[in-house]
C-alpha positions in Angstrom: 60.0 -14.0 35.4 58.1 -14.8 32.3 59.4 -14.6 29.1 58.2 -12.5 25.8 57.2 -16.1 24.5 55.5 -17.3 27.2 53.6 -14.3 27.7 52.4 -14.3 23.9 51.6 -18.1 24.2 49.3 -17.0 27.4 47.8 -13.9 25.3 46.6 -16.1 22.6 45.4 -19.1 24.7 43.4 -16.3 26.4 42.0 -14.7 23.0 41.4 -18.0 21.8 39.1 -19.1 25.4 37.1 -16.1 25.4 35.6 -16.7 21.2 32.5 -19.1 20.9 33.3 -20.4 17.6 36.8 -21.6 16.4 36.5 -21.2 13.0 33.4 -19.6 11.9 33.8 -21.5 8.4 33.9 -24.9 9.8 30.6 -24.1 11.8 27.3 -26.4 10.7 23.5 -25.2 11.3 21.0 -27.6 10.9 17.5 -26.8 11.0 14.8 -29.5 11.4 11.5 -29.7 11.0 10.8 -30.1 15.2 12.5 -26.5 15.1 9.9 -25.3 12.8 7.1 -26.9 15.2 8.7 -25.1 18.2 8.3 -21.7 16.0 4.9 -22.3 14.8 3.9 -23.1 18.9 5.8 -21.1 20.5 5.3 -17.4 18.0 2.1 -18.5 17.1 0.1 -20.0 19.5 0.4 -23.5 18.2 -1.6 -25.3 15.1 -5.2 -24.8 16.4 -4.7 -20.8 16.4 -3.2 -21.4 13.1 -5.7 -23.1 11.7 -8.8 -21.0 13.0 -6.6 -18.1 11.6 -7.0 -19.8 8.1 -10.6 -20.7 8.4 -11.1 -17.2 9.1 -10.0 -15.9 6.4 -11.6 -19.0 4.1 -15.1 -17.4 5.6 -14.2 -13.7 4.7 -13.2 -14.4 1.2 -16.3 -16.4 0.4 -18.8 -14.0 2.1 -16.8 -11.3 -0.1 -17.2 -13.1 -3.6 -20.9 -14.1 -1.9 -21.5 -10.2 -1.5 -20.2 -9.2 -4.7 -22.2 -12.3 -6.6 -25.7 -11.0 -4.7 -24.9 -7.0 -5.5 -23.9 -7.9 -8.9 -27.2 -9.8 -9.9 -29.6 -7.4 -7.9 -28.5 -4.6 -9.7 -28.8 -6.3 -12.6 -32.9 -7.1 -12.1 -34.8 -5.5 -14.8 -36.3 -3.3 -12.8 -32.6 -1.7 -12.0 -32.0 -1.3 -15.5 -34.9 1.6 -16.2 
């Protein structure tokens, strides 16, 4: 028969096996760049979807300020004015 010792000893080797971290403090996290490359591919679809993404939006800014230049002077023609 086990004793009260030995049966606290196994209690707390068993709590101790079943945690992932031992001491939550002592734990490090490092974060590289490759793991921001594996986000921007993986969530993303990689740096060519990114990229046409961003050249989109390039186009549609500067066919807005385009649009807004043309309006701007047409209504400003003399024969808008009367």
């Amino acid at each position: 028969m086990k004793t009260f010792q030995q049966l606290v000893e196994e209690l707390k080797a068993k709590k101790e096996k079943g945690k992932l971290t031992k001491d939550e403090n002592e734990e490090v996290v490092d974060v590289t760049f490759g793991t921001y490359t594996a986000y921007i591919n993986r969530y993303f679809g990689g740096c060519c979807f990114m990229f046409v993404i961003n050249l989109a939006m390039w186009f549609f800014t500067i066919f807005g300020i385009a649009s807004d230049f043309i309006i701007g002077d047409w209504t400003s023609q003399p024969d808008q004015l009367k």
